[in-house]
Phi, psi and omega in degrees: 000335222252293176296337171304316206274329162306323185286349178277310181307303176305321170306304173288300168334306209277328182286328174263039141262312163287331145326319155319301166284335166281357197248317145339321181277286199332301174311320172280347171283310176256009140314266142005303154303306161300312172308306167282351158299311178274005165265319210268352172296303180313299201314312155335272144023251172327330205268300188321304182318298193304298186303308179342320178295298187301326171344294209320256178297084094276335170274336199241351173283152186187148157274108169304356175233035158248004227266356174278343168280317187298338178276344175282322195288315187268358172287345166280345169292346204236167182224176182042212195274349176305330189301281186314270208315337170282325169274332134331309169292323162310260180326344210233335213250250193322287200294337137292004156275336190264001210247350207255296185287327178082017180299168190218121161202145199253105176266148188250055200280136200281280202220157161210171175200165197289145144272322203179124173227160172216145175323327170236018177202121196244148176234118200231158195232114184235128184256148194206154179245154178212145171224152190244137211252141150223112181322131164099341160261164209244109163129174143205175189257132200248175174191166196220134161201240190179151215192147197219105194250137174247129184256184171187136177281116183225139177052008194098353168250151184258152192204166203270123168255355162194174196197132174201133176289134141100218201252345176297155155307105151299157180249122189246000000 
């Protein structure tokens, strides 16, 4: 009985030492996992940064005399309903002001950084230089300002779904 009972110890030792080594592995498996999530996080990241940059001027830079491509180019950047209200605005606003007037602007981004991201939605804070054109005048008027952008990932491209000047929070 005696030898039954080392051999039951020994047997239980062994069992809870592999109990040990699977609960180890285990750990390193999801370790190993949270490491590529937060490198496929960085990636985002960097993609979401990137598109913002491109947002920017592709919505606000323009020609007036030009201005139907610059309105195909920046409504593509953008989705939902913000899209319609952005275009809307385009049509009612920017483009008889930039065509009466003959303006030109040119946007710049200074800097931008992430506020919040998730696999299907970003929030990027963009600091921006803008210089304003009026045909037949020398120079132009420059301004610095800041853009507060809520993006969505649609189809694998991130695109603008809302937009507020300046430290507000868009309301999407």
């Amino acid at each position: 009985m005696a030898g039954q009972l080392h051999g039951l110890r020994l047997s239980r030792g062994r069992v809870a030492l592999a109990v040990v080594v699977v609960l180890l592995v285990g750990l390193n498996v999801v370790l190993l996992g949270l490491r590529h999530r937060a490198g496929g996080g960085e990636h985002a990241r960097a993609q979401v940064l990137a598109a913002a940059r491109a947002a920017v001027p592709a919505m606000l830079s323009y020609e007036y005399d030009d201005f139907d491509s610059y309105r195909a180019t920046a409504l593509a950047q953008t989705t939902g309903p913000f899209r319609r209200s952005f275009e809307r605005t385009l049509d009612a606003d920017v483009e008889p002001a930039a065509t009466k007037d003959r303006l030109s602007v040119e946007v710049v981004v200074t800097s931008a950084g992430v506020v919040r991201a998730s696999r299907d939605r970003a929030t990027v804070l963009v600091f921006l230089t803008r210089a304003l054109t009026k045909e037949g005048e020398e120079g132009s008027t420059p301004a610095e300002g800041s853009l507060v952008l809520d993006l969505r990932s649609v189809a694998g491209h991130w695109r603008v779904s809302a937009l507020a000047v300046g430290a507000d929070s868009p309301a999407e």
